[in-house]
N, C-alpha and C positions, 0 to 999 in steps of 0.2 A: 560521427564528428559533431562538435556542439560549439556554437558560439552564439556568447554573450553581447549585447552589445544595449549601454543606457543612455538614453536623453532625458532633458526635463526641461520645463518654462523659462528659465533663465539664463541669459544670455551668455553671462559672464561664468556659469559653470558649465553652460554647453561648449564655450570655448576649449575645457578640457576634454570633455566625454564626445567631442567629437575626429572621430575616426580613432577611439578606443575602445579597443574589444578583449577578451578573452575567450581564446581556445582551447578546447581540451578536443582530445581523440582518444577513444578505447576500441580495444581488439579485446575481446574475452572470447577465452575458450575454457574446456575444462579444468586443464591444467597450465593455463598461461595467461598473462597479462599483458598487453603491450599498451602504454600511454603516455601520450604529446602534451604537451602544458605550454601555451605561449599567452605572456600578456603583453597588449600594446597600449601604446598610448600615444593620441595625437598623432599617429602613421607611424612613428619612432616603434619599435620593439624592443620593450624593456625586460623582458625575462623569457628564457627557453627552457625545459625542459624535457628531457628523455628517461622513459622508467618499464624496465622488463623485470617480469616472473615467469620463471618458465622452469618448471621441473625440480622446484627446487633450488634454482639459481637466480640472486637477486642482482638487475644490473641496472645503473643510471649515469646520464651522463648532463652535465649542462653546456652545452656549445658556446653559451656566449663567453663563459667564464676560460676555459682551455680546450686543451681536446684528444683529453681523457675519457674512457670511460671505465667506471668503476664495478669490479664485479666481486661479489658474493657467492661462495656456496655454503647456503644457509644450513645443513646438517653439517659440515664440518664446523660450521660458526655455533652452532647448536651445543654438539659436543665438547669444544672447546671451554665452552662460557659455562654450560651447566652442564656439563660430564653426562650429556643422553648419549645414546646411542640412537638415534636417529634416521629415518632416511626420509627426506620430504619429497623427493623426486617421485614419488607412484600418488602422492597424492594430488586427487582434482574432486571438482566440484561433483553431488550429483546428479544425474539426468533425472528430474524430475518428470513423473507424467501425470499430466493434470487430468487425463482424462480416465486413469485409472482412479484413482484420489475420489474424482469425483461418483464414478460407477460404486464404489466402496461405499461412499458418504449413502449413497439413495438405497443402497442395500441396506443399511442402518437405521436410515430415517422407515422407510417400509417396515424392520420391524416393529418401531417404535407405534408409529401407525396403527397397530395389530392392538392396541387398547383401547382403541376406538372399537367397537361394538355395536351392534342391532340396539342391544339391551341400553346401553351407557346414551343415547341420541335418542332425544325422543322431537318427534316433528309435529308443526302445527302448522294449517293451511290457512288461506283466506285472514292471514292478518294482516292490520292496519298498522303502518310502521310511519314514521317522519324523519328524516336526517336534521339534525339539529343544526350543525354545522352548516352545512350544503345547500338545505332547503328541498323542500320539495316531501310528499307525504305518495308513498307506494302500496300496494298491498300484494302479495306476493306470500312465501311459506318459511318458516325459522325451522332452522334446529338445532338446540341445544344440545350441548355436550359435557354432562356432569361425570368426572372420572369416578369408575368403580372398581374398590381396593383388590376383588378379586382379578380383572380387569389389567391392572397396571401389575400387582403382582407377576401374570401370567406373560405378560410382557415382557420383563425384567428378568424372567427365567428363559425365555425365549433368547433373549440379548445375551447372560450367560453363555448358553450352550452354541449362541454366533463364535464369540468372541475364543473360546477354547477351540473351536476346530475352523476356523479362520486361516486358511492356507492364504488367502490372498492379502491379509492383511499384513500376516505376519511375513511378505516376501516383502512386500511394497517397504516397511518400518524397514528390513534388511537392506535393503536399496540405498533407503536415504543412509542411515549411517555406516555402511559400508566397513563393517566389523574386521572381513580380511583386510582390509588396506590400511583402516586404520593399525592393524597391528603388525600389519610392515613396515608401517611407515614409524612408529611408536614403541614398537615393541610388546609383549603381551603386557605387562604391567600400565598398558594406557586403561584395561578394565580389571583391573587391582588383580591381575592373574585368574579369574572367573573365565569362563564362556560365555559371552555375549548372547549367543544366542539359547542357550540353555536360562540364561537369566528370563532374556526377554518371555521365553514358552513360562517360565515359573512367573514372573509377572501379572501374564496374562491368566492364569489358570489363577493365583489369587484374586485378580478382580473379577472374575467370573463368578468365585466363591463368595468373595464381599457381596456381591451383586443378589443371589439367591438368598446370604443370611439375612438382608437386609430388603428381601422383597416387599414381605409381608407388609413391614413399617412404611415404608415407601409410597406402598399403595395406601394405606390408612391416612398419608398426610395428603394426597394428590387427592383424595375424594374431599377433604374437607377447604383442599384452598381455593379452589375457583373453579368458575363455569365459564364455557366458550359456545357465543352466540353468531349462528352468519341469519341473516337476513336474504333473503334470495326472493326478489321479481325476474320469472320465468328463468332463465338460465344466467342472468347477472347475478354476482352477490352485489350489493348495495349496500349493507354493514356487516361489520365483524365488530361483537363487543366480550373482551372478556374480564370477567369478572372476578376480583383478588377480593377474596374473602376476608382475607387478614388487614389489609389496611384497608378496607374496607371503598375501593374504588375501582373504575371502570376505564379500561384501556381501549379505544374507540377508533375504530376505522370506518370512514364514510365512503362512498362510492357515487357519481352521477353521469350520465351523459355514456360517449362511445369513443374509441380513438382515434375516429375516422371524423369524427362531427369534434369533436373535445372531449374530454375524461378528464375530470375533475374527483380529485380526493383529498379529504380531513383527518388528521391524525391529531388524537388527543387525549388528556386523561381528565375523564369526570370524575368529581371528588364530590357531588353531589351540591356543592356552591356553584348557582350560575354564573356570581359576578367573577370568580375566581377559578381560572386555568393555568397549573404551571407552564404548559405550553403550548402553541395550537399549531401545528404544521400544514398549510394548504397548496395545492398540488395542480395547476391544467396546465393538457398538452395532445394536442394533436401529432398523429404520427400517418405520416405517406411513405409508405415504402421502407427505408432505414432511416427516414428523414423525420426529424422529432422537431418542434418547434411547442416550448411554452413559458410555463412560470411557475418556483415555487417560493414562499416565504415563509419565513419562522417566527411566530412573537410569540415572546414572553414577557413575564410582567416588569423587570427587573433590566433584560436588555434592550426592550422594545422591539423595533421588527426590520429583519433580513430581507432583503427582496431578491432573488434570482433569475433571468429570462436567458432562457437559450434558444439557439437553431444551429442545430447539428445536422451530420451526417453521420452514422455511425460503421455505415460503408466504409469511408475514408479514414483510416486514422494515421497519425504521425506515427515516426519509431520509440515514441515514448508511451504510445496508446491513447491519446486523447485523439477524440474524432473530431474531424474537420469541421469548421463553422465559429459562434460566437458565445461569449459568457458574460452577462453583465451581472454586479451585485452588487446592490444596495444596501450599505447600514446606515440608516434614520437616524439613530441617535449619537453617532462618532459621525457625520456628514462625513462620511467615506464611501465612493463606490471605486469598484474594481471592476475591468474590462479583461478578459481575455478573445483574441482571434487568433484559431488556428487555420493556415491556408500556406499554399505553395508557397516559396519563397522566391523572389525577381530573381536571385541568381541559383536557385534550382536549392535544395532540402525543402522543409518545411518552414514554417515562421510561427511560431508562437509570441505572438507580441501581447504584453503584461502593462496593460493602463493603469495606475493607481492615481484616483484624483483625494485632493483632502484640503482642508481647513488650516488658519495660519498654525492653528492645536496639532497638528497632524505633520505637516512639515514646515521649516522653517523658513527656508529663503525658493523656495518655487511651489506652485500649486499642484503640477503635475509629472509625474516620471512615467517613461516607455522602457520598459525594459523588454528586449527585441530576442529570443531563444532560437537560435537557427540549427536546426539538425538533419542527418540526413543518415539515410537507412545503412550505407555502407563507409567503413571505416578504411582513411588512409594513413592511419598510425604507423610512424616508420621503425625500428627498434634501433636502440642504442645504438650509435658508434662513435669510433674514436679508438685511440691508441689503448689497449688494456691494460687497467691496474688490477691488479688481484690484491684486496685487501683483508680477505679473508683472516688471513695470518698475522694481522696487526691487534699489536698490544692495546689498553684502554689509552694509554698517554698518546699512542698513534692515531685513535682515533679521534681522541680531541684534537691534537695539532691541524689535522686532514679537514674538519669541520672547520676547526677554527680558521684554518687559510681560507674554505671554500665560503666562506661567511665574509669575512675583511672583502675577500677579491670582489664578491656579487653588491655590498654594498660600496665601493667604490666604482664599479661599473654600475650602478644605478645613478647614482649621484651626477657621473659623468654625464650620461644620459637623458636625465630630468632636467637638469638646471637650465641646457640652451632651450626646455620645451616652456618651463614654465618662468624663469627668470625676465 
């Protein structure tokens, strides 16, 4: 469940916005919907709604207006309108798993990896380094990593011969688009009468093949664009710089300090002008436990500078997935900061409360809005009811009449409604 709910500085339009909220409630499942919609105003409740999907059948009702509920089944409605044959009822969403997805991803990245080499890394001890950004001057050991065409080549054919005997990749792709369902639910003409899954193996085996005719070249350009620099005191890296040969500039990560004392980082692009940085990204934060408290800020020449500070907890997080604690951000040059706090809410969900402060540029009749997000992990979305209309079978002029009344009626019950709140 989730509600809305705004205040601001001003008296005379708090007198509206308060004890006005908006409701919504969702129930998702694979194959079904159920969702509540009420808004209020001034404690009055000015609109209700009810809205089911479930298998293929579309149902909604509005209470305030009669108390009807209107039902749909959306493959006869399918077929009728555009002559499919249809069945939407076996279709749902799919189980996606992240944690395969991911096991896949580091499979890939590993071979990728594999062009990193003895040969291609050459290491130097005892240098003397400075963060430019950061400050501070280390001496510690570098190693460079100039890519060699043989190198990336081998790689590339490596990745090939993944990708063509790829049992898991090619199940996991099955998964997600779920080719038998779709073609029950569609019929075979939803993949132009082909086999999906013969596609997808021919697919794959052509980019395996692109991938090998195209090694050679690949590695020839990958030797000549850039070099990748860490910098490492004792077992800290302290820089990574790498180097685009082609536009001839330096992508730059700084490193200082511990997470336990503060960790501070600089991200940048040297263009070999010191007066000029398109952007400078800088980063501290102490972390205890799941508990993170710091600050980052962004300047560039053009927008000027962002400021960030948080203190989280990432233990806790809402059912939205932001972790429990605070957000403030500062933009310099729009004199706008933005607050977020997420924490328990007094009558039980979470609270997300949304600060935005600004300038008379920025809003026009108050300086400040709270907009207050309340939610909570379980859903008491109720489904439609009411007497049933099966409207399935209604003609185009049936359906405009049926809107057109359900439009008249809800604007004459709002009217009713509004005028003793706000007259």
């Amino acid at each position: 469940d989730m509600t809305v709910n705004v205040s601001v500085d001003n008296d005379e339009l708090n007198h509206f916005l308060t004890d006005s909220s908006l409701l919504m409630k969702l129930d998702l499942k694979p194959d079904s919907l159920v969702a509540n919609g009420e808004f209020t105003l001034m404690g009055s409740s000015l609109f209700t709604g009810d809205f089911l999907y479930d298998k293929g059948t579309l149902e909604f009702a509005l209470p305030d207006l009669n108390d009807s509920c209107y039902v749909m089944d959306l493959s006869k409605l399918a077929s009728r309108l555009g002559g499919m044959d249809v069945d939407l009822s076996v279709l749902k969403l799919p189980e996606f798993s992240g944690n395969d997805w991911r096991t896949l991803a580091e499979t890939y990245l590993d071979l990728v990896c594999t062009a990193v080499t003895e040969e291609s890394v050459e290491m130097e001890k005892d240098v003397r380094f400075t963060l430019t950004e950061l400050g501070g001057s280390y001496t510690g050991t570098t190693y460079t990593f100039t890519p060699r065409a043989e190198d990336v080549e081998a790689m590339l054919i490596k990745l090939a011969g993944q990708l063509e005997g790829d049992k898991t990749l090619r199940k996991l792709i099955l998964e997600l688009v779920n080719p038998s369902m779709l073609s029950a639910a569609f019929g075979m003409d939803v993949f132009d009468s082909a086999d999906f899954e013969e596609e997808l193996d021919e697919g794959l085996t052509e980019l395996a093949e692109e991938l090998r005719d195209n090694a050679a070249d690949i590695g020839e350009a990958a030797e000549e664009a850039f070099t990748w620099t860490l910098y490492v005191e004792g077992k800290e890296v302290r820089m990574i710089r790498i180097t685009d040969h082609y536009a001839e500039e330096d992508l730059v990560v700084e490193c200082s300090g511990t997470e336990a004392e503060g960790l501070s980082t600089a991200f940048y692009v040297d263009s070999g002008d010191s007066d000029y940085r398109p952007f400078t990204v800088l980063s501290t934060y102490t972390k205890k436990g799941k508990a993170y408290t710091g600050e980052i800020s962004f300047t560039s020449p053009h927008d000027g500078t962002i400021d960030c500070s948080y203190d989280i907890d990432t233990g806790k997080q809402s059912v939205l997935g932001i972790p429990y604690g605070t957000y403030d951000v500062d933009v310099s040059h729009d004199d706008i900061s933005i607050k977020l706090e997420v924490a328990d809410g007094s009558e039980g969900g979470t609270d997300h409360i949304l600060t935005l402060r600004g300038n008379e540029y920025v809003f026009d009749d108050f300086s400040r809005m709270d907009i207050t997000v309340n939610t909570t992990a379980k859903s008491s979305a109720k489904r439609p009811s009411g007497t049933t209309v099966d409207i399935t079978g209604y003609s185009d002029e049936e359906y405009d009449e049926l809107f057109e009344e359900l439009g008249t009626a809800f604007y004459q019950d709002l009217m009713e409604k509004v005028e003793p709140l706000v007259g």
